[in-house]
N, CA, C and O of each residue as an XYZ file, in Angstrom:
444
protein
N      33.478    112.324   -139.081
C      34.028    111.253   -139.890
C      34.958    111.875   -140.933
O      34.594    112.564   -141.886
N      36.011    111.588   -140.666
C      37.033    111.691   -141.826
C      37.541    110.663   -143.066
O      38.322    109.712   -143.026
N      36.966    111.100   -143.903
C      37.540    109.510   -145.219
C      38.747    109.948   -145.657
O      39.014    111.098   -146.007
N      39.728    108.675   -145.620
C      41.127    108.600   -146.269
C      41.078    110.051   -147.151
O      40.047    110.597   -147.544
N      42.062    110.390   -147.298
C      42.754    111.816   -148.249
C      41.648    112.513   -148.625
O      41.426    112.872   -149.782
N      40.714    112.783   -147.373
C      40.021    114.106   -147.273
C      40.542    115.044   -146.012
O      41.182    114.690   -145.021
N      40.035    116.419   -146.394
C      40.452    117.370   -145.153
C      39.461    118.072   -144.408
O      38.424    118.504   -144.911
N      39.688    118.155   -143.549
C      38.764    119.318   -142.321
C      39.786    120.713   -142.064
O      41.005    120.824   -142.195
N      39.150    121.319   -141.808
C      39.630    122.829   -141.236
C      39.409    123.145   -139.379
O      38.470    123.100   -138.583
N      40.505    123.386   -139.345
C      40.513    123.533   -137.397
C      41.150    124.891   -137.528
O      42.035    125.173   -138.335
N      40.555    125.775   -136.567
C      40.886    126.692   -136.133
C      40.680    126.924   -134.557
O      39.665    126.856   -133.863
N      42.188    127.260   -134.206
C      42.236    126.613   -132.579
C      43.031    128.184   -131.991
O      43.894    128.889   -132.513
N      42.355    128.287   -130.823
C      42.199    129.773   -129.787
C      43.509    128.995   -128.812
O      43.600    127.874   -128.310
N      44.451    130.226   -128.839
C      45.255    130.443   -128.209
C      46.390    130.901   -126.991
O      47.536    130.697   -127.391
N      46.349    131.324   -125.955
C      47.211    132.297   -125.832
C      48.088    131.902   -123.936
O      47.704    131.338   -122.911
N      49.721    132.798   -124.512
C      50.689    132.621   -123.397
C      50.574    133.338   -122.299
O      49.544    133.979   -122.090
N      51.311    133.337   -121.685
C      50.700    133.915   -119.910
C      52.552    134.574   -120.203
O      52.780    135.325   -119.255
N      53.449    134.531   -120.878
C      54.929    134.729   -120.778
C      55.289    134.688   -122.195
O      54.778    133.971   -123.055
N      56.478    135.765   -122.374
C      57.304    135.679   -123.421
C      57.977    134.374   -123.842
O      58.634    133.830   -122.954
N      57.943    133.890   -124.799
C      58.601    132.551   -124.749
C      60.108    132.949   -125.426
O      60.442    134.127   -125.551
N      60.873    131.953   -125.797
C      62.110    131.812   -126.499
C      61.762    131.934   -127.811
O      60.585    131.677   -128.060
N      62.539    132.292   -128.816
C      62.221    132.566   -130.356
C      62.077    131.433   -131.061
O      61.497    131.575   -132.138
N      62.499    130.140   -130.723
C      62.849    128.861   -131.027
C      61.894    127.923   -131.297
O      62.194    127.042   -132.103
N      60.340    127.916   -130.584
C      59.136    127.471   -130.345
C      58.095    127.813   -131.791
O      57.823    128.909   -132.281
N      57.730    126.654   -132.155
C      56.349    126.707   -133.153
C      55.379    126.242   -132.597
O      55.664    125.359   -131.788
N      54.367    126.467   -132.692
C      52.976    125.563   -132.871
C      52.950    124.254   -133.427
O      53.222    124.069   -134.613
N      52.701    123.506   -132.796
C      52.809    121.637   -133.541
C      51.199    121.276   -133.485
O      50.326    121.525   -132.654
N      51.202    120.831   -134.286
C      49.401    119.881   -134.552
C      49.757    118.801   -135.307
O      50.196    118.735   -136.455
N      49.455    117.806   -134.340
C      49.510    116.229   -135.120
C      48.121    115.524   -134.783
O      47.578    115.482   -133.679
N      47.648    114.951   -136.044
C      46.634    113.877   -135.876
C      47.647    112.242   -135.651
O      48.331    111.882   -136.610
N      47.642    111.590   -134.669
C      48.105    110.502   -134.169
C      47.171    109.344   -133.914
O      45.960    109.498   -133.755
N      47.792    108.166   -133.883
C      46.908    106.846   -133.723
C      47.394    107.225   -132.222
O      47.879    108.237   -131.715
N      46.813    105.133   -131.458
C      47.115    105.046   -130.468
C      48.640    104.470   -130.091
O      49.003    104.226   -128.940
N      49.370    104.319   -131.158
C      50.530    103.863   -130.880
C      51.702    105.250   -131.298
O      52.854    104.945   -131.603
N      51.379    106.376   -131.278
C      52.027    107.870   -131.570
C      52.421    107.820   -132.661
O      53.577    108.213   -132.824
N      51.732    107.375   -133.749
C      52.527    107.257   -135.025
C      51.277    108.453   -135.911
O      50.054    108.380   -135.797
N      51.898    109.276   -136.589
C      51.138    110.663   -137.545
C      50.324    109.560   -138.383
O      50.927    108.577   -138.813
N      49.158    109.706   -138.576
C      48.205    109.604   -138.981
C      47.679    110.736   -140.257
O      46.805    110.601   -141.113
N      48.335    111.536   -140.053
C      47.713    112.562   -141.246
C      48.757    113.623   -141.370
O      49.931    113.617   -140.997
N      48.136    114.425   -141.909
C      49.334    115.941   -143.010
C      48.388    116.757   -141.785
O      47.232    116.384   -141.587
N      49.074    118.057   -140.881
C      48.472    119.129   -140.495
C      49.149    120.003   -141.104
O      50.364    119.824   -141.180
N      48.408    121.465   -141.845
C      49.181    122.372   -142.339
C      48.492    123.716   -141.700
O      47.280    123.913   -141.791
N      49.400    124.632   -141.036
C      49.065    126.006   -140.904
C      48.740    126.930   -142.528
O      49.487    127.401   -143.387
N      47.456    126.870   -142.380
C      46.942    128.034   -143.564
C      47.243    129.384   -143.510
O      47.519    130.000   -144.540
N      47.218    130.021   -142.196
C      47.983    131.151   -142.025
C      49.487    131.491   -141.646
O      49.601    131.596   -140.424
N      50.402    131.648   -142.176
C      51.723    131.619   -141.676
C      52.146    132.312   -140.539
O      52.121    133.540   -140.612
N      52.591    131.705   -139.336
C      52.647    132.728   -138.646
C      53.578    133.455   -138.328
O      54.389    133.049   -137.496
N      53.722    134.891   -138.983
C      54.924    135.944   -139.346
C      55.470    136.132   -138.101
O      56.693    136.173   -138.239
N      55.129    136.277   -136.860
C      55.893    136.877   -136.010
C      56.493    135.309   -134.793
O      55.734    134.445   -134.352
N      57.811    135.392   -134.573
C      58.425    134.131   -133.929
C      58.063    134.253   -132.891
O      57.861    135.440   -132.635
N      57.867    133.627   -132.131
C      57.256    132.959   -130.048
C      57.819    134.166   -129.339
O      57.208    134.776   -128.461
N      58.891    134.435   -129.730
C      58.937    135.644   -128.906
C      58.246    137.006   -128.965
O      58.056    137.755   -128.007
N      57.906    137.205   -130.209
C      57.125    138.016   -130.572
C      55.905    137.934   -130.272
O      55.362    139.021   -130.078
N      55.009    136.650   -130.116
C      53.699    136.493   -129.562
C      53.118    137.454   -128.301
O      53.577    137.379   -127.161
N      52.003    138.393   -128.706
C      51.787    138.944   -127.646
C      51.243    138.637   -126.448
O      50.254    137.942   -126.684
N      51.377    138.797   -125.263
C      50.960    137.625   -123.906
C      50.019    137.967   -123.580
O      49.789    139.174   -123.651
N      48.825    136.881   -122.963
C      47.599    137.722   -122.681
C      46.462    137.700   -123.591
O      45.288    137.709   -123.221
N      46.953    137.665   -125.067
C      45.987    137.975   -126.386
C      45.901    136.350   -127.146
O      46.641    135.445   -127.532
N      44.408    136.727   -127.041
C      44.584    135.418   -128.031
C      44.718    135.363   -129.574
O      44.438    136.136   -130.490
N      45.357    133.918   -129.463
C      45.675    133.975   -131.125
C      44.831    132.956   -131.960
O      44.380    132.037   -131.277
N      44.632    132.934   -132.817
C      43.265    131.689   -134.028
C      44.219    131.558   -134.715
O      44.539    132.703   -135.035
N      45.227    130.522   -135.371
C      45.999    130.125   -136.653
C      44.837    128.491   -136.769
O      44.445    127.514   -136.131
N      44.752    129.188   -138.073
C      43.756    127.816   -138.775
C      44.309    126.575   -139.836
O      44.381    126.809   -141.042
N      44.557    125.708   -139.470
C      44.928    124.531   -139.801
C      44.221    123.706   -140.993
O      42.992    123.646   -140.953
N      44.784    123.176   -141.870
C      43.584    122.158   -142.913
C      44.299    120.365   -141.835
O      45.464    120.089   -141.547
N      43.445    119.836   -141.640
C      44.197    118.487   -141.395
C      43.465    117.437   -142.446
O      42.287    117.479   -142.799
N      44.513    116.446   -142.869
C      44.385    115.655   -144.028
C      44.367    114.335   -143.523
O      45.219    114.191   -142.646
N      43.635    113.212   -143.782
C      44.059    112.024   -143.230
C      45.339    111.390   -144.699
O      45.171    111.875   -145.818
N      46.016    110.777   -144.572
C      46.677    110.021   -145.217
C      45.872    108.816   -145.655
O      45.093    108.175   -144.950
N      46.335    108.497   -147.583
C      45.009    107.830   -147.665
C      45.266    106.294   -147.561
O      44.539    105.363   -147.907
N      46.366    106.290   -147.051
C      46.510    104.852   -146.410
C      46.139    104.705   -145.165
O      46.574    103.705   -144.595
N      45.229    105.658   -144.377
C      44.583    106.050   -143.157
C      43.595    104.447   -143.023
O      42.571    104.085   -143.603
N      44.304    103.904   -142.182
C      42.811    102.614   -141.878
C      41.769    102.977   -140.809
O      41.975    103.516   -139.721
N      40.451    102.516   -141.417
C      39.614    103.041   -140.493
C      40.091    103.234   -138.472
O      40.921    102.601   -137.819
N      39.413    104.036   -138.162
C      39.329    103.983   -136.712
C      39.569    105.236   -136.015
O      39.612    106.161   -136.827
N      39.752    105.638   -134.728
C      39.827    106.793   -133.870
C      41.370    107.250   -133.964
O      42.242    106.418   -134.214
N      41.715    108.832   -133.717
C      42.663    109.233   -134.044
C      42.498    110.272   -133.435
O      41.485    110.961   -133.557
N      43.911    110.671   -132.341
C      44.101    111.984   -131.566
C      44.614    113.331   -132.127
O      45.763    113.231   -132.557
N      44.023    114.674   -132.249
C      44.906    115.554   -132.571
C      45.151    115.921   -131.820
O      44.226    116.487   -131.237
N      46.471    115.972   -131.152
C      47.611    116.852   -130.376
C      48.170    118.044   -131.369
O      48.608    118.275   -132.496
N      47.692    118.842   -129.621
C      49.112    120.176   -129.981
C      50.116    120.524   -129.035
O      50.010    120.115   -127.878
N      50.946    121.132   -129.336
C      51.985    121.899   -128.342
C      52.770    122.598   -128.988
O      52.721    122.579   -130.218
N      53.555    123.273   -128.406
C      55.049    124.626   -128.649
C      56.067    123.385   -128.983
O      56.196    122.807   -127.905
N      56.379    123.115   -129.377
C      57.717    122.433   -129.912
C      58.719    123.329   -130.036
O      58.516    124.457   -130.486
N      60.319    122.752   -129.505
C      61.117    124.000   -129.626
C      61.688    123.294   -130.761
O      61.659    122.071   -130.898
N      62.268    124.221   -131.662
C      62.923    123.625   -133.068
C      64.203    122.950   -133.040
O      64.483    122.065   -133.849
N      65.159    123.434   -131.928
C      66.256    122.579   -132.284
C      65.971    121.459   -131.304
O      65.914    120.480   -132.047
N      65.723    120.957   -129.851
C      66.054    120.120   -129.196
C      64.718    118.957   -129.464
O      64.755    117.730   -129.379
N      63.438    119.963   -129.852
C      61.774    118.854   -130.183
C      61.974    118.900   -129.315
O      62.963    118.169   -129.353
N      61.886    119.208   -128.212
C      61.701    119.293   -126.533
C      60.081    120.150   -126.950
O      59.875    120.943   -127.869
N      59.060    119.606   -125.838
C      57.647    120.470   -125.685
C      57.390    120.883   -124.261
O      57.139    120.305   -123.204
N      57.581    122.296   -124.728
C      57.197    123.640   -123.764
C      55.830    123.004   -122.590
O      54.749    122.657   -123.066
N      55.988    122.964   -121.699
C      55.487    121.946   -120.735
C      54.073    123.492   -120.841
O      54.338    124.567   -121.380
N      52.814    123.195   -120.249
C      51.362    123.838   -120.642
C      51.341    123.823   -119.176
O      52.138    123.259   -118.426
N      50.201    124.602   -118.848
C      50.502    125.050   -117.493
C      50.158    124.072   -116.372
O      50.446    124.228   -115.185
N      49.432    122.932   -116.969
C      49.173    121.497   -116.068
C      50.124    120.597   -116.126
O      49.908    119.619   -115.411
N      51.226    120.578   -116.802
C      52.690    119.767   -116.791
C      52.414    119.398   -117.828
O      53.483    119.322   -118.433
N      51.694    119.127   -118.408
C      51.828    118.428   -119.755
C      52.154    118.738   -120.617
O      51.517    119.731   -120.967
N      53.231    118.319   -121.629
C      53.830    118.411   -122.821
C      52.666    118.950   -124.064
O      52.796    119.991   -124.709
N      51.785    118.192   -124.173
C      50.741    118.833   -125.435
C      49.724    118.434   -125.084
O      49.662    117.367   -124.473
N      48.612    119.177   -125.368
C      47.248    119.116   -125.552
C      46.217    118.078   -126.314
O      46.204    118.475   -127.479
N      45.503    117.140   -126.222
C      44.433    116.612   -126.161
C      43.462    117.499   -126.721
O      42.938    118.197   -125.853
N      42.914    117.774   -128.251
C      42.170    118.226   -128.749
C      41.098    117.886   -128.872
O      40.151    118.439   -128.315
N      40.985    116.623   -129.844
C      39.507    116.137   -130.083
C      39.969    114.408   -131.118
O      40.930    114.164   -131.848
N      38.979    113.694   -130.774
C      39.035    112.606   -131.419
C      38.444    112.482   -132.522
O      37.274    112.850   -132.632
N      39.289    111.814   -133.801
C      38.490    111.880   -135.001
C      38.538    110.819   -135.568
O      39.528    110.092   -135.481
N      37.440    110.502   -136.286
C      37.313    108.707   -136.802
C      37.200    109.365   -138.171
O      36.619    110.360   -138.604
N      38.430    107.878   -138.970
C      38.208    108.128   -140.312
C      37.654    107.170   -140.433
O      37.553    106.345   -139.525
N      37.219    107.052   -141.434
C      36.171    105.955   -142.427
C      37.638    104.947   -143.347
O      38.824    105.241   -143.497
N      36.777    103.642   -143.822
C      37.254    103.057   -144.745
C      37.198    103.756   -146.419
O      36.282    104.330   -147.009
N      38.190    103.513   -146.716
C      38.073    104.036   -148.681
C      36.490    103.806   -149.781
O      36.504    104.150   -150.963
């Protein structure tokens, strides 16, 4: 249970099978069911070295705070992730075709 403008901590296991393009971040969004952001995700650890630099093979942990927004109305809420490339927002397709990942469902509470 998440209440309006409180936070949880996610720390989420990683890793590429290929060098990627330098262009690619890590994206984490908490979303309703109509794709609209639902909350603030922030990387707590910065991550110094760009996608291309990611080593392949190794996994990586970058730990996240996620915030609901406190105009958050009760109910269920998806966090998605994926590689987002920075200039086009095009997402680096995962090795089942899919654009981003299906994390976990989270219910916030009323105020």
């Amino acid at each position: 249970m998440l209440p309006p403008g409180e936070t949880i901590r996610l720390l989420f296991y990683w890793q590429t099978k290929t060098v990627l393009e330098p262009e690619y971040e890590l994206r984490v969004e908490l979303m309703n069911v109509d794709s609209e952001t639902a909350g603030t995700v922030t990387l707590l650890c910065r991550v110094v070295h760009t996608s291309h630099q990611w080593y392949t093979h190794r996994t990586s942990g970058p730990a996240f705070t996620i915030t609901a927004n406190k105009d958050t109305p009760p109910g269920e809420y998806t966090l998605w992730v994926g590689l987002q490339h920075m200039g086009t927002g095009d997402y680096l397709p995962l090795a089942n075709g899919n654009a981003r990942l299906s994390l976990e469902t989270i219910t916030t509470a009323g105020p």
